[in-house]
TIPA-680494 format. One record per atom (N, C-alpha, C): residue number from 0; residue in one letter; chain; x, y, z. Coordinates in Angstrom, 3 decimals. Last residue first. Example, Ala and Ser with C-alpha at 12.3 -4.5 7.8 and 13.67 -1.06 7.14 Angstrom:
! TIPA-680494
num, residu, chaine, X, Y, Z
1, S, A, 12.850, -2.250, 7.080
1, S, A, 13.670, -1.060, 7.140
1, S, A, 12.900, 0.030, 7.870
0, A, A, 13.190, -5.690, 7.800
0, A, A, 12.300, -4.500, 7.800
0, A, A, 13.200, -3.300, 7.800
This chain:
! TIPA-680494
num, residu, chaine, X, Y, Z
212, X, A, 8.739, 10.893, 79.460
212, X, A, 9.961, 10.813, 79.694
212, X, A, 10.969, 10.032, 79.993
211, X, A, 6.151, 10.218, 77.079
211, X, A, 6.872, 10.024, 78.452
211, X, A, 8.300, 10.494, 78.214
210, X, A, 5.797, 13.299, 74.128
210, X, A, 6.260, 11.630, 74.855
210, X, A, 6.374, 11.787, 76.020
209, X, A, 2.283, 14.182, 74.178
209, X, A, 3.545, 14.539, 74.399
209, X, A, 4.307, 13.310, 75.284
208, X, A, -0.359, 13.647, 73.507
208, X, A, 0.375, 13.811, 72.642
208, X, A, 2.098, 14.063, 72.943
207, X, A, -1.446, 12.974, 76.250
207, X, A, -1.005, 11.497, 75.025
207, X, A, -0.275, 12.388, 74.093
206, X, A, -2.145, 15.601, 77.304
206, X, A, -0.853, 14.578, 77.484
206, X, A, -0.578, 13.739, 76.316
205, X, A, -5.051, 16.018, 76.193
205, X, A, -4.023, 17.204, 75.478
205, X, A, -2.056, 16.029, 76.085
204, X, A, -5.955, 13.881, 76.896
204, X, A, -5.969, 13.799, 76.254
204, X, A, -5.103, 14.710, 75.509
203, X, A, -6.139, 15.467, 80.213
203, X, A, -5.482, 14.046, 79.656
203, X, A, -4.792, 13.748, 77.817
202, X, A, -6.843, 17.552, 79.604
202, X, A, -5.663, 17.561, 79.761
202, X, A, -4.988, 16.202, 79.564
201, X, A, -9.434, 16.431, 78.974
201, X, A, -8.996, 17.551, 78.010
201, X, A, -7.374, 17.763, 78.203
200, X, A, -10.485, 15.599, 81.649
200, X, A, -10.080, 14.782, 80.459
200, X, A, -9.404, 15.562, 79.030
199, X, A, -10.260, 17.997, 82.926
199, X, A, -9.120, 16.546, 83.531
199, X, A, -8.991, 16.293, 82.182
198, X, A, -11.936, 19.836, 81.949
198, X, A, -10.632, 19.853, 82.132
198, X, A, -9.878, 19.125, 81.889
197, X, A, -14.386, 17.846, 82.789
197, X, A, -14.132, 18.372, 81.015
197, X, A, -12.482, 18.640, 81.329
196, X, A, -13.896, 17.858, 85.485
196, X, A, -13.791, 17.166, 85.032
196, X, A, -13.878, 17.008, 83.266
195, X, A, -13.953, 20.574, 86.106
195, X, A, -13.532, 20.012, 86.465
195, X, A, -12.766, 18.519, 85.691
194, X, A, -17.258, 20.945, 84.980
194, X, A, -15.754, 21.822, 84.447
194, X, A, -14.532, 21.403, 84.587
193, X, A, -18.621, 19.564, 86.570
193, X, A, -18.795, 19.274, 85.634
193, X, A, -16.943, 20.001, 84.852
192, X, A, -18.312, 20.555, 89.019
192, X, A, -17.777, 19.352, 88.486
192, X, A, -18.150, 19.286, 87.212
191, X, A, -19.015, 23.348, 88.315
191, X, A, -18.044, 23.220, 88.651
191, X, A, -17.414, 21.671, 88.902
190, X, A, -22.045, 23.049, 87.609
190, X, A, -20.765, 23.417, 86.351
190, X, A, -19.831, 23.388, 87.194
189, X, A, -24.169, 20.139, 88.447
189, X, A, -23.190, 21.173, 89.071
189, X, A, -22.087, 21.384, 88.404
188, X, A, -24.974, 18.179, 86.841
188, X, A, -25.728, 19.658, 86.815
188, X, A, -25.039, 20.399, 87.854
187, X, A, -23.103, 16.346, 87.333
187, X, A, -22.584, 16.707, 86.136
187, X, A, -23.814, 17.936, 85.683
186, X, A, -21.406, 14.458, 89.425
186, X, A, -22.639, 14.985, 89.919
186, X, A, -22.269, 16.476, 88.488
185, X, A, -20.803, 11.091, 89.237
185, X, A, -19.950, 12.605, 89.007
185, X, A, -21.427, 13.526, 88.675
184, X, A, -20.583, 8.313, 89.284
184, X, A, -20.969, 9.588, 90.257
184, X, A, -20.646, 10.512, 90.326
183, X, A, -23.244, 8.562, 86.655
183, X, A, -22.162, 7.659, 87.459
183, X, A, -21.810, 8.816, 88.523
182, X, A, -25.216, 8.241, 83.209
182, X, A, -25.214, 8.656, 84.932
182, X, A, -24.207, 7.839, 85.511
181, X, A, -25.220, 9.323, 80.266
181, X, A, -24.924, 8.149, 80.907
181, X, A, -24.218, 8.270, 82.073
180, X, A, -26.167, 11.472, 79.039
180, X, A, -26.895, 10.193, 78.624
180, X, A, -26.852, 9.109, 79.833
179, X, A, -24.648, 13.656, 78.909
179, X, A, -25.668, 13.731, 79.301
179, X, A, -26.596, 12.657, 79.314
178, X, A, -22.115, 12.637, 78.501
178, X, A, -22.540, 13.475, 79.698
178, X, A, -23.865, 13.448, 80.083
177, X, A, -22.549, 11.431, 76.187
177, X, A, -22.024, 10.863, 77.265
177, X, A, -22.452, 11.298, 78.278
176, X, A, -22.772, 14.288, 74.422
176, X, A, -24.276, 12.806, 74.723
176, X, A, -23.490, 11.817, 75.640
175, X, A, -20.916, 15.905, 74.886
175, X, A, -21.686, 15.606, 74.793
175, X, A, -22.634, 14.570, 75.609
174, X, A, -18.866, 13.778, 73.307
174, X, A, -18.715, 13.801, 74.756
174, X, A, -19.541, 14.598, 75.091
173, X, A, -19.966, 13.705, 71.044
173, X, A, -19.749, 12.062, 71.812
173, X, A, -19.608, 12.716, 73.404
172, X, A, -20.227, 15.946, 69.980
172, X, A, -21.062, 15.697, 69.871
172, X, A, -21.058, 14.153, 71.087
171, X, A, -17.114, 16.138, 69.891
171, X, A, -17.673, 17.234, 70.804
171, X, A, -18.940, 16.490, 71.298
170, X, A, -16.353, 14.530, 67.537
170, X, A, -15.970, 14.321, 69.310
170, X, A, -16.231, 14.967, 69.750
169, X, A, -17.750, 15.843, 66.008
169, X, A, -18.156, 14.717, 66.424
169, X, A, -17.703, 14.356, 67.650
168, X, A, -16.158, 18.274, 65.589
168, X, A, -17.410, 18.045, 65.836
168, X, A, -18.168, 16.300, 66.440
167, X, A, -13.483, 17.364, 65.011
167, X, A, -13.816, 17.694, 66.045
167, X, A, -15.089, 18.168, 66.595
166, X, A, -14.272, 15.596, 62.535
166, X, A, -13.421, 14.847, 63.259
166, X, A, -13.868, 15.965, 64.595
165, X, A, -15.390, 18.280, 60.991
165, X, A, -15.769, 16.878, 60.642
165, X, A, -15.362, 16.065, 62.169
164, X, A, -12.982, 19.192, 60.942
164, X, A, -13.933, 20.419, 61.601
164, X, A, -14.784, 18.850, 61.447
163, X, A, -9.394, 19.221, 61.774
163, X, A, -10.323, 18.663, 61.004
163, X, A, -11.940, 18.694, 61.573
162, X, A, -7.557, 21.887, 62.251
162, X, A, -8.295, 20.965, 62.108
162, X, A, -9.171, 20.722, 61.900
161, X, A, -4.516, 23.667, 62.062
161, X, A, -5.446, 22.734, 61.284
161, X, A, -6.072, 22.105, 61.969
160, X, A, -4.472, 25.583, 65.122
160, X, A, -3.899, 24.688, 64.341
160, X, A, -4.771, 23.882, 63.106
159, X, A, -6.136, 28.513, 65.545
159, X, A, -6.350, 27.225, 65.848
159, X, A, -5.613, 26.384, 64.969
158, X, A, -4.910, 30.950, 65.072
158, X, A, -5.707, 31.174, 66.331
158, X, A, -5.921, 29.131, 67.396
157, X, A, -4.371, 32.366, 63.229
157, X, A, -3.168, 31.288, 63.828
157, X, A, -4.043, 30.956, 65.270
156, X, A, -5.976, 32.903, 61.192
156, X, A, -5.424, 33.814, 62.465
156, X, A, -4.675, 33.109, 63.009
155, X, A, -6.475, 30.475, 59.561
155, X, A, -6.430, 31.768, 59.063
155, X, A, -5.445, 32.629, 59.810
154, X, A, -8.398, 29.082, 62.126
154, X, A, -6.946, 28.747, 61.774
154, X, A, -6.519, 29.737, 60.607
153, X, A, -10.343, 30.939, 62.327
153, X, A, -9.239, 30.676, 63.579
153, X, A, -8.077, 30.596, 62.774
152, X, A, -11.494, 30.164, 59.417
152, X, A, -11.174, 31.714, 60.053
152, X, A, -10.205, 31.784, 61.431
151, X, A, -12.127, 28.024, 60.265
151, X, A, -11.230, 28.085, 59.290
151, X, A, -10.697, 29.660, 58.683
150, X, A, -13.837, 27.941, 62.361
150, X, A, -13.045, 27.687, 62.993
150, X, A, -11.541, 27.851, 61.452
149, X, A, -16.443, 28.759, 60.781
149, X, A, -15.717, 30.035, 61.989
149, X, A, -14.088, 29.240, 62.315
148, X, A, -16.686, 27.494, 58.644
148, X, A, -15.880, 28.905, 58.316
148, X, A, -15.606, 29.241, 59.645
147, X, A, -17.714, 25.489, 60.530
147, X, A, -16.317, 25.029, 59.700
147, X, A, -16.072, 26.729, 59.192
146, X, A, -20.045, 25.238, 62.175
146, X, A, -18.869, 25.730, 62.968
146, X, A, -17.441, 25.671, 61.707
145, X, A, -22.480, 24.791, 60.349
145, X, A, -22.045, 25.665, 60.904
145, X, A, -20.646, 26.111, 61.433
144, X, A, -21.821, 21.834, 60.212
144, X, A, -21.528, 22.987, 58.640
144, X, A, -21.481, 24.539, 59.235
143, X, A, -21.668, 20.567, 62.176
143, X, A, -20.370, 21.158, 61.071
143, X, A, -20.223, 22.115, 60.088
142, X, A, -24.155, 20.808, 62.731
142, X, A, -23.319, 21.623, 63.639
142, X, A, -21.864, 21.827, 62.776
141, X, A, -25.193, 19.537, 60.563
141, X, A, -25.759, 20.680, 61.121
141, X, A, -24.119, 21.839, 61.804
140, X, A, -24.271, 16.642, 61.275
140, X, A, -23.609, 17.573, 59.865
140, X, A, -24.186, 18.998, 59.838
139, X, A, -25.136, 16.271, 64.332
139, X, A, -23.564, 16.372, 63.763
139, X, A, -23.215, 17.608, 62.053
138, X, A, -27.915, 16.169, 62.534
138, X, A, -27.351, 17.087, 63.433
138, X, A, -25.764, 17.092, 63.797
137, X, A, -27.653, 13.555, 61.252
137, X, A, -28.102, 15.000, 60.358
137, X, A, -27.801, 16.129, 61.431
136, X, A, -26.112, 11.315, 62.541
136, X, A, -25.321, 12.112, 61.389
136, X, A, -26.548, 13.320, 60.892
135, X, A, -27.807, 10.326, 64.467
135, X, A, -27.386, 11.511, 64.866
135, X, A, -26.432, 11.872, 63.389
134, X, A, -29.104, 7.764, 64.374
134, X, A, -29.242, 8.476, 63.691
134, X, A, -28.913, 10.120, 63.932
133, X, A, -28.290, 6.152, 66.606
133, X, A, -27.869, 5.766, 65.297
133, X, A, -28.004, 6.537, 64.742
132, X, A, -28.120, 8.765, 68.830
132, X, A, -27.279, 7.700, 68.409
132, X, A, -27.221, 7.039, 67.183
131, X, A, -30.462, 10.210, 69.016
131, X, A, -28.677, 10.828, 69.611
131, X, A, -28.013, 9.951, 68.961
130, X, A, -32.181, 8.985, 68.216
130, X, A, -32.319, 9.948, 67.221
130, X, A, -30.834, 10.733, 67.307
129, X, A, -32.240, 6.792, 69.591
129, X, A, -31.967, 6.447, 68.462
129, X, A, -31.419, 7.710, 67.511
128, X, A, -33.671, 8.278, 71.819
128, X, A, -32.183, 7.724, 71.911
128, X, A, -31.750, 7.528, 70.763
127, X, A, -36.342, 8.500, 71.464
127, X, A, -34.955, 9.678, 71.836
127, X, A, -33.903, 9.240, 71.672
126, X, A, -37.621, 6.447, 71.872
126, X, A, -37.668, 7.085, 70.520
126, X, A, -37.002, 7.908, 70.310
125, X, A, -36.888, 5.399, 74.409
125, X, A, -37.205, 4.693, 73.262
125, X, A, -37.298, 5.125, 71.889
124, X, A, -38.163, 7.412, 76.396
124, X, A, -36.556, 7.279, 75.607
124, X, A, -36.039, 6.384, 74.367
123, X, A, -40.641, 9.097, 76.707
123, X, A, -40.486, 8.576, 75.760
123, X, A, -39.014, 7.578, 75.253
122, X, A, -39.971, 10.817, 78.809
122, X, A, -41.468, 10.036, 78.485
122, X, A, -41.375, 9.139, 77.372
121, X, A, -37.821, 11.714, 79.337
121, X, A, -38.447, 11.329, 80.668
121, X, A, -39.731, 10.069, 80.357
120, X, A, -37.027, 12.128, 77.243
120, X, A, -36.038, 10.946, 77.751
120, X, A, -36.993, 10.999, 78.883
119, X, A, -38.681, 14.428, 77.026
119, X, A, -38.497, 13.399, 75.921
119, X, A, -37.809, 12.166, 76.647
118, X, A, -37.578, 15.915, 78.620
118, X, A, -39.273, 15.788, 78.992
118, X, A, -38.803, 14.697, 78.051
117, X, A, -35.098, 17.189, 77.794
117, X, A, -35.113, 15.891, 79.530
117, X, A, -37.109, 15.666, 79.575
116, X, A, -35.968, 18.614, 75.998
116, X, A, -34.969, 16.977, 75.951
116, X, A, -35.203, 15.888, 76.951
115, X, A, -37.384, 20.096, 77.104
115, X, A, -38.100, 18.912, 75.872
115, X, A, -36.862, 18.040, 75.697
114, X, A, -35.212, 21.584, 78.431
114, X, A, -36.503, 20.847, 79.085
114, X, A, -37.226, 20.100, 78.455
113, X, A, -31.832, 21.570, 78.892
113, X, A, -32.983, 21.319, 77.634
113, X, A, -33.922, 20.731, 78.197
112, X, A, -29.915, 20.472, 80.636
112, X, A, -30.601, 22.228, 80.973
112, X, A, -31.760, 22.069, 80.078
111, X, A, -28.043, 19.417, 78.683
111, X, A, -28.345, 18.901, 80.295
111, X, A, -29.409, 19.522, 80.842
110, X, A, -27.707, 21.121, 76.751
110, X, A, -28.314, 19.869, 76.447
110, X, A, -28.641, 19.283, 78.001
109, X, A, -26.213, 23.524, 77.869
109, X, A, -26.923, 23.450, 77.373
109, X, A, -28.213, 22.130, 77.274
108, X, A, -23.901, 21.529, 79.282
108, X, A, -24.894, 22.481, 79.790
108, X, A, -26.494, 22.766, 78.937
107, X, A, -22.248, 21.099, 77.068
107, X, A, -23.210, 20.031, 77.535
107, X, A, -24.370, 20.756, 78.715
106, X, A, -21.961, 23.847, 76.070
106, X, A, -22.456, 22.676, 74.911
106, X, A, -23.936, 21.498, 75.983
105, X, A, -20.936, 24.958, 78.449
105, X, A, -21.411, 25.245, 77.918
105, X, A, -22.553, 24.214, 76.855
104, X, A, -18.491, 22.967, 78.508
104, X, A, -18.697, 23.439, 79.331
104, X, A, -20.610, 23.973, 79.740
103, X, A, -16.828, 23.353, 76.578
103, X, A, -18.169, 22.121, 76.441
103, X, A, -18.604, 22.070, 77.525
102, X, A, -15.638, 26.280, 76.774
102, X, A, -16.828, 25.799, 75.679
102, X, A, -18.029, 24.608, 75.907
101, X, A, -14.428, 25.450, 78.712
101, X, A, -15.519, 26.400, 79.069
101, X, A, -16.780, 25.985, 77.421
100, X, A, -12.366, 23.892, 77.506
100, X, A, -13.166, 23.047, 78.874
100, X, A, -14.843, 24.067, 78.824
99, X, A, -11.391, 25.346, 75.563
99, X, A, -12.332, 24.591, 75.298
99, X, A, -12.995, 23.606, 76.320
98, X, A, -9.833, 27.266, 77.344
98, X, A, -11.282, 27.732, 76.150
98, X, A, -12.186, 26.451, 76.058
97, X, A, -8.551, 25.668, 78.936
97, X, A, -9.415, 26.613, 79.412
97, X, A, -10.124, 27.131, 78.287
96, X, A, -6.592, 24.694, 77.008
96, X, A, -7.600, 23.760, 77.769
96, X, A, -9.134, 24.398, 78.173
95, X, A, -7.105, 26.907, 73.573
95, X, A, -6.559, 26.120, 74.847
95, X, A, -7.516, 25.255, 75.604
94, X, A, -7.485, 27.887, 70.934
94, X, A, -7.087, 26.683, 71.338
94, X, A, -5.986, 26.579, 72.332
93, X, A, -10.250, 30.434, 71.983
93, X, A, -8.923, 29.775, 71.215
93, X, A, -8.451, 28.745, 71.839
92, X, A, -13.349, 31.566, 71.084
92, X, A, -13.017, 30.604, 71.524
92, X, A, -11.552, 30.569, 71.118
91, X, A, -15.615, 32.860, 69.699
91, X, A, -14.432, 33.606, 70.877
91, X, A, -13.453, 32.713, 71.165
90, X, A, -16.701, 32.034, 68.098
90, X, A, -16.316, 32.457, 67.516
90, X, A, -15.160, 33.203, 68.271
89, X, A, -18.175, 29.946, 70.151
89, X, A, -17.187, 29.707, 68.742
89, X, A, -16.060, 30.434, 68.204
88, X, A, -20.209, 31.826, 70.596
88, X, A, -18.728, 31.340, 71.527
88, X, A, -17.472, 30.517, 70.916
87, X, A, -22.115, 32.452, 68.470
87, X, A, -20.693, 33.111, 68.900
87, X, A, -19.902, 32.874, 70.135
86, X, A, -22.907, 29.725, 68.017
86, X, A, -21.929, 30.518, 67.105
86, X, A, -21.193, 31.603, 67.885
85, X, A, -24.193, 28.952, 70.451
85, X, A, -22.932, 28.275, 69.988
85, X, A, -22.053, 28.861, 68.645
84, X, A, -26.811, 30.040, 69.528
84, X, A, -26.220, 30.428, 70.903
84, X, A, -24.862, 30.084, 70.960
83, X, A, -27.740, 29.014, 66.803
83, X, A, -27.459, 30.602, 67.306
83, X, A, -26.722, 30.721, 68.207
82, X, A, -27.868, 26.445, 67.600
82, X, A, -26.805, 26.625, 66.652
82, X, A, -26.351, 28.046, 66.858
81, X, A, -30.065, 26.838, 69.159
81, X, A, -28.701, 25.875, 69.979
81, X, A, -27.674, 26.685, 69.081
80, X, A, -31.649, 27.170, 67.286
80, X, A, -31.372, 28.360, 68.714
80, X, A, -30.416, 27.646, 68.949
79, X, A, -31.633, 25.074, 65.796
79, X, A, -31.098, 26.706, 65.169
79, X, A, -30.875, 27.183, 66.168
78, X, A, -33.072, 22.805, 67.468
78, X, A, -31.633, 23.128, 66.769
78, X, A, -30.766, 24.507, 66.551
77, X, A, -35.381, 24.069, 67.648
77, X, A, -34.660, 23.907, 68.360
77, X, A, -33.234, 23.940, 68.672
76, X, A, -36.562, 23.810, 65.310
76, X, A, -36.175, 25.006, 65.884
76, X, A, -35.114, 25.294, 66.793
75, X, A, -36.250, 21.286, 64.465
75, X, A, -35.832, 21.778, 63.625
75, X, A, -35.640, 23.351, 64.973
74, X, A, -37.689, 19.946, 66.217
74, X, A, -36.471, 19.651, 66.454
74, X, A, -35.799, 20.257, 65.869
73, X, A, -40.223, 21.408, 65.501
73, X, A, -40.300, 21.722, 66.857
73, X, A, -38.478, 21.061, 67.345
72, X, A, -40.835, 19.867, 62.787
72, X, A, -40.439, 21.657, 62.891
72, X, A, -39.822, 21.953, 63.813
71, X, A, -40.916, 17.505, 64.011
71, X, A, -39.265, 17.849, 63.042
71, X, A, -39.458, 18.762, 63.074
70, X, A, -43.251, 17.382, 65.286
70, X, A, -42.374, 17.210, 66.080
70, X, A, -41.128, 17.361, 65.124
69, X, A, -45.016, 18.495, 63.061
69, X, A, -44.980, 19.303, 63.883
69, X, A, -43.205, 19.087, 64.682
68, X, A, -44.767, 15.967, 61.472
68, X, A, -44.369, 16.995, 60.732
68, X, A, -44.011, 18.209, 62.274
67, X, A, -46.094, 14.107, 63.293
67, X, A, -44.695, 14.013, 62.926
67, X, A, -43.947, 14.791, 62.284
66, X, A, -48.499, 15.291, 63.148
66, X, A, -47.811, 15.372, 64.831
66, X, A, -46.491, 14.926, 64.127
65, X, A, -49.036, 16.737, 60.099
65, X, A, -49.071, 15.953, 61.061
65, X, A, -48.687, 16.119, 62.238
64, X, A, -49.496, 20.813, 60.023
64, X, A, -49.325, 19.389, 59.414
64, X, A, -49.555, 18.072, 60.158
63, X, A, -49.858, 23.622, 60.200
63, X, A, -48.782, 22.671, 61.074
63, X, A, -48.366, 21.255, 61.075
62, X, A, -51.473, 24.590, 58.867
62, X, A, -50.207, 25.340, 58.962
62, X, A, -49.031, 24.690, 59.778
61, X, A, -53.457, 22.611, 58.628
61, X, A, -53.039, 23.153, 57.385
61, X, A, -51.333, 24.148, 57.418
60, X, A, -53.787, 21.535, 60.795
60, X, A, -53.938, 20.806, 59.556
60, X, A, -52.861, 21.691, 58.580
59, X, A, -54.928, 23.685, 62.483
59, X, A, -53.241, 23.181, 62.812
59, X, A, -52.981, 21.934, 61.808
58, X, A, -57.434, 24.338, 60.967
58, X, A, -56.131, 25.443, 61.049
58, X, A, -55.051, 24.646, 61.383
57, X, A, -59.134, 21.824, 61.572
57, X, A, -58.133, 22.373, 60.019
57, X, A, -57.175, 23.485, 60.118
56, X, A, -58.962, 22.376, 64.627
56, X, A, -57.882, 21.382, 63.914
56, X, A, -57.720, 21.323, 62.379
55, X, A, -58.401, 25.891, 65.368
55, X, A, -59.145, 24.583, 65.234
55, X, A, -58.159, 23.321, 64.329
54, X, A, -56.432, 27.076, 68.183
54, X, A, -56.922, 26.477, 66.914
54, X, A, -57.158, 25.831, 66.745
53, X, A, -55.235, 27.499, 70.532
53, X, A, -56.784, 28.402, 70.421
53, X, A, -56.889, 28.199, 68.832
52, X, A, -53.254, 26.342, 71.701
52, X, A, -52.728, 27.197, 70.404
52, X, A, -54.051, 28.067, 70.446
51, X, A, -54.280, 24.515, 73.096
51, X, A, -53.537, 25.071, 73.532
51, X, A, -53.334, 25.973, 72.942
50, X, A, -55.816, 22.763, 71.061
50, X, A, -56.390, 23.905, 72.418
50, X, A, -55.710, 24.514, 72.918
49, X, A, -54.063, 22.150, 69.265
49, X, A, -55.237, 22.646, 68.938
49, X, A, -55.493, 23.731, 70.011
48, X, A, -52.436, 20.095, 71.285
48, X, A, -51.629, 21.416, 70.459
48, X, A, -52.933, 22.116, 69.925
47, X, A, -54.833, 18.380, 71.593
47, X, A, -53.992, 19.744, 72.639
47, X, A, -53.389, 20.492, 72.218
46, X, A, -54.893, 17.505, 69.655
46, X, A, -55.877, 17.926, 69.910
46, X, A, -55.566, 18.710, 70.916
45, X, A, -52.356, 16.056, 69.102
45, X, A, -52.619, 17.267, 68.064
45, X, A, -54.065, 18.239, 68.461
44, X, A, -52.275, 13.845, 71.092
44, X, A, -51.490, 15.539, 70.741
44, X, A, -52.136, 16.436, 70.264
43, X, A, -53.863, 11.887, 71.977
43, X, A, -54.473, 13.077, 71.716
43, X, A, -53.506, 14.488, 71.554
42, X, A, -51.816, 9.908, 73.427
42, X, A, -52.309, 9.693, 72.081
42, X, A, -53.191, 10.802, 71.284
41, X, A, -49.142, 11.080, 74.481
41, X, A, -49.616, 11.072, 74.391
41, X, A, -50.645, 10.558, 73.120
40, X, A, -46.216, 10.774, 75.016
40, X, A, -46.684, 9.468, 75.440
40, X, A, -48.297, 9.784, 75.010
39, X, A, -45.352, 13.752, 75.111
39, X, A, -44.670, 12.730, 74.081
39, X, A, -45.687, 11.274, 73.962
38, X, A, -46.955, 14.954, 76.768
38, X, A, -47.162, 15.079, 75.841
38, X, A, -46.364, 13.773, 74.752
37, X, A, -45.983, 15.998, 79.448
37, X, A, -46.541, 14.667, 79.341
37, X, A, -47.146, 13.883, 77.857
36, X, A, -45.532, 18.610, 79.697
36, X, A, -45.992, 18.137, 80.476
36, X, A, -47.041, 16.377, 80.186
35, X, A, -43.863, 19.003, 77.364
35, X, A, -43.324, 19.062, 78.518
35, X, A, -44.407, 18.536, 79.383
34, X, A, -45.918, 19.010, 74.776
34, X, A, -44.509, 18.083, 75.166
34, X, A, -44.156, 17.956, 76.472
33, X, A, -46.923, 21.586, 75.301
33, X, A, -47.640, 20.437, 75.713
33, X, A, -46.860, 18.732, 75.753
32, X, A, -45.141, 23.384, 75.051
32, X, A, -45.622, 23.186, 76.189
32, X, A, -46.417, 21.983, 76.345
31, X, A, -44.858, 22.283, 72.035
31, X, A, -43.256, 22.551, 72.931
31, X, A, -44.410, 22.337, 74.578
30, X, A, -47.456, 23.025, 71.305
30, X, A, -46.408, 21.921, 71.140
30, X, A, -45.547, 22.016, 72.300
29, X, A, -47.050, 25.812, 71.421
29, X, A, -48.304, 24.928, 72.049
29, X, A, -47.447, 23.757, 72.120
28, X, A, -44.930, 26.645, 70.064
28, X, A, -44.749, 27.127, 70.696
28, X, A, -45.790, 25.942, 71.772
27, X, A, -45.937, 25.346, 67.288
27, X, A, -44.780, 24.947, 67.724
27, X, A, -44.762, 25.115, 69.172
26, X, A, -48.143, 27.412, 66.778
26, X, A, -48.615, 26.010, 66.969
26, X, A, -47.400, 25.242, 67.691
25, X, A, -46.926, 29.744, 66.549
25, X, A, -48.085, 29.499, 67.790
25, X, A, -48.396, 28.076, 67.636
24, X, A, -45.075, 29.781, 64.426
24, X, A, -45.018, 29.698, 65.919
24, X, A, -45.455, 29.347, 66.941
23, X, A, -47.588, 29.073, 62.383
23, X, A, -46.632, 27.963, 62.652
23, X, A, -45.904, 28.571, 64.312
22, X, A, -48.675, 32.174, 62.917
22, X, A, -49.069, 30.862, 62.862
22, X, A, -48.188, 29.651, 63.442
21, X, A, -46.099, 33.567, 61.769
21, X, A, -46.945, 33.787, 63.293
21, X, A, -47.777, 32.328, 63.326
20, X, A, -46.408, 32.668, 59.244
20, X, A, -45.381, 32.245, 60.163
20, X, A, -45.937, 32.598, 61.488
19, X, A, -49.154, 33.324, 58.368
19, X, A, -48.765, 32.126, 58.494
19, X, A, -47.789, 31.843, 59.095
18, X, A, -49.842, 36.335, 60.300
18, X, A, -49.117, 35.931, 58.901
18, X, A, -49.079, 33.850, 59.132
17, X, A, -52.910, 37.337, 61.899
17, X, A, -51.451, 36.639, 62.080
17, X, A, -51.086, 36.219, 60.900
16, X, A, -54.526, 39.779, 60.917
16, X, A, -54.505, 38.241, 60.686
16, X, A, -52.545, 38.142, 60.582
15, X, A, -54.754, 42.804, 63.044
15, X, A, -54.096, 42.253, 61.659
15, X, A, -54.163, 40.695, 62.205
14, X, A, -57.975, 43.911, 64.512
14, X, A, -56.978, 43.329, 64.684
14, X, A, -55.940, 42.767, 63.307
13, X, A, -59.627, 46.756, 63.136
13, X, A, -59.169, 45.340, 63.237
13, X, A, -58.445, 44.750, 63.540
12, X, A, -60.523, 49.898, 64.245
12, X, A, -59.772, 48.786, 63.409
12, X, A, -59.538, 47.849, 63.851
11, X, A, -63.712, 51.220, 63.410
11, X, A, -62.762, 50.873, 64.540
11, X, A, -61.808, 49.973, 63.824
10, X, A, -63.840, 54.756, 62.627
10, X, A, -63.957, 53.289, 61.913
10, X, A, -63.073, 52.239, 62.562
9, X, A, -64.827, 57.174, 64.842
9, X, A, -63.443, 56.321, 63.889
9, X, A, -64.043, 55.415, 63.921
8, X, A, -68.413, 58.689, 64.436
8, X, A, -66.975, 57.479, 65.241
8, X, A, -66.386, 57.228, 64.467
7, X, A, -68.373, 61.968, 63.277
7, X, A, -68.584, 60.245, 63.219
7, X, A, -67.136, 59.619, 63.891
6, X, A, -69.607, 64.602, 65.555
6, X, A, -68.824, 63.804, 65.075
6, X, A, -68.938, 62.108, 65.159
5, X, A, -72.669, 66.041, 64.463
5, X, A, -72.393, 65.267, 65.134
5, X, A, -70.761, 64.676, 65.212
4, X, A, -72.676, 69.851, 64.306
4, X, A, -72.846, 68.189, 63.331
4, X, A, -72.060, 67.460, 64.919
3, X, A, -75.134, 71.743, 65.453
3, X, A, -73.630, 71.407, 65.638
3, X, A, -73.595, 69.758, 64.781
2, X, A, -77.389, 74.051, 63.671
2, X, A, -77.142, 72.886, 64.620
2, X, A, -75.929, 72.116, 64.453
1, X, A, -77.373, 77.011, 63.439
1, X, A, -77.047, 75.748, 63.058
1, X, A, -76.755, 75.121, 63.818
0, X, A, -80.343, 79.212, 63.558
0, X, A, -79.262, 78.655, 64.363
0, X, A, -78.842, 77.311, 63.785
């Protein structure tokens, strides 16, 4: 009588080693949460981004660098999603009041709504502000370089009169960081004043071009 063979256990498999970009996510991603809750002011970052992430500190050494390297990846990402989300309304967008009230509509929404923004100005503004203001030409030239084929594709289509993609980025970028910088009584996390008032001044400004009577 033959005796029945045993069957051999599957060879159990291994979890796959996160790629180095998986990596850098998971450290950014730690970051980002540990920013928000108090993190900017902190003197033990990198040791929370560590625990938070479930890595040791040569691992967030090596794939995530300093706390100053981390915090430009973590402004660097940030950016791109903004830039992602703003391309294609861009790309819908035509030159009227009502497009472009809704657009910055949108823009400053966005930035008003940004929880490491408003955690940063909560904990830190001293080091935030400079980065909107004196030193805002690398994000301005971000957002230009992005938005100049879409809007030179408008004008192409007759969609948008010449303009100057340089010149209307920046005044986007001013009104913007106004909104969101500098409090009065225009209650500006409610989109319907807020809209309101993008309008007004959009019409204002759309007036100056046309003489008094």
């Amino acid at each position: 009588m033959t005796t029945p063979r045993t069957a051999r256990p599957a060879p159990s498999s291994r979890p796959a080693r996160p790629s180095p970009g998986q990596i850098r996510a998971k450290i950014l991603d730690a970051a980002a949460e540990c920013l928000l809750h108090g993190g900017f002011a902190s003197g033990r970052l990198l040791s929370a981004i560590a625990r938070t992430a479930g890595l040791s500190r040569p691992t967030l050494y090596k794939y995530g660098g300093t706390i100053d390297d981390i915090k430009e990846a973590l402004v660097e990402r940030e950016l791109a999603a903004f830039l992602d989300e703003l391309a294609p309304r861009l790309e819908d967008v035509r030159w009227s009041a009502d497009d472009l009230t809704e657009l910055l509509v949108f823009i400053v929404g966005y930035a008003r709504n940004h929880r490491l923004l408003n955690a940063a100005l909560r904990d830190v503004p001293e080091l935030v502000l400079p980065v909107f203001t004196l030193h805002a030409s690398e994000p301005i030239a971000r957002i230009s370089e992005m938005a100049a084929p879409i809007v030179q594709r408008h004008v192409d289509r007759g969609h948008f009169p010449p303009v100057d993609v340089p010149v209307l980025t920046d005044v986007l970028f001013r009104i913007t960081l106004s909104t969101v910088l500098i409090r009065s009584r225009f209650d500006f996390d409610d989109p319907d004043v807020l809209r309101a008032y993008l309008r007004t001044a959009l019409t204002v400004a759309a007036d100056l071009h046309t003489p008094a009577p």
